[in-house]
C-alpha positions in Angstrom: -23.2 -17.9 -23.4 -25.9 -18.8 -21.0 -25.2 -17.9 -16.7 -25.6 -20.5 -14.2 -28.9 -19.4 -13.1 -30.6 -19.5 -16.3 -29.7 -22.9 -16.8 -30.6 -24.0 -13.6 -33.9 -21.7 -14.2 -34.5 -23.8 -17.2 -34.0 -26.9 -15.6 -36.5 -26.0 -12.4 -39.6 -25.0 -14.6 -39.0 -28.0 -17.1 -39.9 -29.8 -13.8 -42.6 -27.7 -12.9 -44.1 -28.1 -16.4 -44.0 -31.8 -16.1 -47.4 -33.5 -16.2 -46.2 -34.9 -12.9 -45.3 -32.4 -11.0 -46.4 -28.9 -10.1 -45.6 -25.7 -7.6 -46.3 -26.7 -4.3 -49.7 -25.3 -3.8 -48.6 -23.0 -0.5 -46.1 -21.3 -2.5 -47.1 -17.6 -3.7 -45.0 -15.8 -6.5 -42.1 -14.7 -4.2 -42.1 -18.0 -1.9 -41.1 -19.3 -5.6 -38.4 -17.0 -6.4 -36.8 -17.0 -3.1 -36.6 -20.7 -3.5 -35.1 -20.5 -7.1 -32.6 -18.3 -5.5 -31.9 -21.0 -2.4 -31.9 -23.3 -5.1 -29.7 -21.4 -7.0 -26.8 -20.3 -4.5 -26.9 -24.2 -3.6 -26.1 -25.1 -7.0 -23.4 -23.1 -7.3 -21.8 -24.2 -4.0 -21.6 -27.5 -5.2 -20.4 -25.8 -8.4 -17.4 -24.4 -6.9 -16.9 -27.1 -4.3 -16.4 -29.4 -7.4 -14.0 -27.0 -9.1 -11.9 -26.7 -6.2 -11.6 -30.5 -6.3 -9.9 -30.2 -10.0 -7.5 -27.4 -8.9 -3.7 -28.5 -9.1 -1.8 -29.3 -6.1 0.2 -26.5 -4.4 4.2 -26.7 -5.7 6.5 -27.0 -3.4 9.3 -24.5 -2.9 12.4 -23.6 -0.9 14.8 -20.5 0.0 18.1 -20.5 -2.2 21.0 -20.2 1.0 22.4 -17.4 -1.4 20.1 -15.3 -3.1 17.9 -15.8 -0.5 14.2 -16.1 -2.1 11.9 -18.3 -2.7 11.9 -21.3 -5.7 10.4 -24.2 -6.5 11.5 -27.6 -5.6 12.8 -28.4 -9.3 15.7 -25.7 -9.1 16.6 -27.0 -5.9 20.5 -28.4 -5.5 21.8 -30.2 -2.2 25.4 -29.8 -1.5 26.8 -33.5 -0.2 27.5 -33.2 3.6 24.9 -30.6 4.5 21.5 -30.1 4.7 21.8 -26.8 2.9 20.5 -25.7 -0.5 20.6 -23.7 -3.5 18.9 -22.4 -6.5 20.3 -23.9 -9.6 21.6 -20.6 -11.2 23.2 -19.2 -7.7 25.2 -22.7 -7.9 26.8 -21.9 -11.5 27.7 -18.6 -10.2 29.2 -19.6 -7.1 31.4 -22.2 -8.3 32.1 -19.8 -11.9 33.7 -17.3 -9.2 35.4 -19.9 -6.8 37.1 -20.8 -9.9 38.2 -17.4 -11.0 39.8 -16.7 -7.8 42.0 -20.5 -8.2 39.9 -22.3 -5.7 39.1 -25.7 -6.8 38.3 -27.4 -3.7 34.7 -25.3 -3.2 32.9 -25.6 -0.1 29.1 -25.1 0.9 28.5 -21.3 0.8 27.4 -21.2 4.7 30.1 -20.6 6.9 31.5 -23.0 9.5 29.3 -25.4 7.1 31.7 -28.5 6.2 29.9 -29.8 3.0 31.9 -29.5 -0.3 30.3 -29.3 -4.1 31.0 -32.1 -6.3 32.3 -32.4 -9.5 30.3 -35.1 -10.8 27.5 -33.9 -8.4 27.5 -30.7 -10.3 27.8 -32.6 -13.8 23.9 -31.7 -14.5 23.5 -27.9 -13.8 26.7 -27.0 -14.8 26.9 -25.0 -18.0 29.9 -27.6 -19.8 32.5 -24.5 -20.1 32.6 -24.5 -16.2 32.6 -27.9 -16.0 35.6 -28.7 -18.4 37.4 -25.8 -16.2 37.1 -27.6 -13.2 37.3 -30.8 -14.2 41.0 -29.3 -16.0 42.0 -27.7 -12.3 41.5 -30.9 -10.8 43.6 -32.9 -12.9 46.3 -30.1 -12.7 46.0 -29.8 -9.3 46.3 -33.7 -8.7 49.5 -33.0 -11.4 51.1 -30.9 -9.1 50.9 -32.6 -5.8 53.1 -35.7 -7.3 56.3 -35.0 -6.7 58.1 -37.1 -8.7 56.7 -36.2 -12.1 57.7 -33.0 -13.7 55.4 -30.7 -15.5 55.6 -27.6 -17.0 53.0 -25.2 -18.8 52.7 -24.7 -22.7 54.5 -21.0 -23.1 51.6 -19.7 -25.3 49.8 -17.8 -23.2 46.6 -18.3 -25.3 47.3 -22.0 -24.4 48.9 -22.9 -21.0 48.5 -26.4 -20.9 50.2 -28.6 -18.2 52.6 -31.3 -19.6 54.3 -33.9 -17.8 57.8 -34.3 -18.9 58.9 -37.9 -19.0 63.2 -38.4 -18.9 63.1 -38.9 -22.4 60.9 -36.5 -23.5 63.6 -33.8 -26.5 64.3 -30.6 -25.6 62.6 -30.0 -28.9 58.5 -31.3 -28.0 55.1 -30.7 -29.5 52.5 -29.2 -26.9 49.6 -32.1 -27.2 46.9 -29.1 -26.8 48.1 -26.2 -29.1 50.6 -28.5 -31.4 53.5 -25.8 -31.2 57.0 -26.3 -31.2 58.4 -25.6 -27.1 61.5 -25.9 -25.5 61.6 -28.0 -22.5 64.8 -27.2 -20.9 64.1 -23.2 -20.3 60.1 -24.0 -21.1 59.6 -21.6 -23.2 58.8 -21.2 -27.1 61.4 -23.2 -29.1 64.5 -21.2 -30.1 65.7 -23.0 -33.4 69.7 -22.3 -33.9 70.1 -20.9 -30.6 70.9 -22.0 -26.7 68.9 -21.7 -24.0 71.0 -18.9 -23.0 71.2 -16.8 -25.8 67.8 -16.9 -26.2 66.9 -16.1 -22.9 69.0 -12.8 -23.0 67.6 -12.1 -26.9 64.0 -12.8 -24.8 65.0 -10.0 -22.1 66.3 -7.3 -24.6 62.9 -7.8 -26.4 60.6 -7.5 -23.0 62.3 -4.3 -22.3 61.7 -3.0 -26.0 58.3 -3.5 -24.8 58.0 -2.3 -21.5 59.6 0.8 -22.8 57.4 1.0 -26.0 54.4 0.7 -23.3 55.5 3.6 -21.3 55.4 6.0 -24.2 
């Protein structure tokens, strides 16, 4: 691996050993070194001025509204309605915790800031487990608000599904999500060979076997 200077070096006598050309003939031994050294430092301003012109462009970054620090422009997620934004991983957070406390209708993290998340805006960063949940809310939520349909929720509690219940729908149904039996009078598990009632006083006997057999 050869420096620089001993390249350039090499390069300056080869000239000087030309049949051409020679030292200038005022020049005494350290006029000529302190002109390879000139020589030199110039070369390798031009060097570096050169490299500097190949160095990548500076990336452009922002400060996430939430965790506050700094990213780069790629992680970078506008909220519709605001000029506010967020880091990517700060937005699957925010709206994974909005969701645990029931809130569907998620606004820009800011206060007094009237921008609201998207679903479909947040198709892309959202893992699709949070998505599904919110997308499942919605529809629930949109359900709910119609008064003249009637729903009610699959018993199971690993389940829960919402169901509309249509005036012919049998007392005897299938959940669509879990494909268990359910009874949609008292909406709860089905009870074959017994009433509503009787089952609904054979279900309290049995929660208070097991609120007592918790105590103990």
């Amino acid at each position: 691996m050869r420096t620089i200077k001993e390249i350039f070096l090499r390069h300056y006598y080869s000239l000087w050993l030309s049949p051409s050309l020679s030292p200038p003939s005022h020049m005494n031994s350290n006029d000529v070194e302190n002109h390879e050294n000139s020589n030199v430092a110039i070369e390798q301003r031009k060097i570096n001025k050169e490299e500097g012109r190949g160095e990548s462009p500076s990336i452009s970054s922002f400060v996430c509204e939430i965790c506050i620090d700094t990213k780069i422009e790629a992680e970078n997620f506008s909220i519709t309605g605001c000029s506010h934004s967020y880091c990517t991983d700060c937005v699957v957070n925010y709206v994974g915790s909005k969701l645990d406390d029931n809130v569907i209708n998620i606004q820009c993290p800011v206060p007094r800031c009237g921008g609201f998340l998207e679903l479909d805006g947040c198709r892309e960063v959202l893992p699709k487990m949070i998505f599904d949940r919110w997308d499942k809310l919605l529809c629930e939520a949109a359900v709910v608000e119609n008064e003249s349909e009637r729903f009610i929720y699959c018993p199971f509690k690993d389940c829960s599904a919402l169901m509309i219940v249509d005036d012919d729908s049998p007392t005897e149904s299938e959940c669509p999500s879990c494909n268990r039996q359910i009874c949609v009078s008292c909406e709860t598990v089905w009870h074959h060979g017994s009433t509503c009632e009787e089952f609904g006083r054979i279900d309290n006997k049995y929660r208070v076997v097991m609120e007592v057999a918790t105590r103990n």
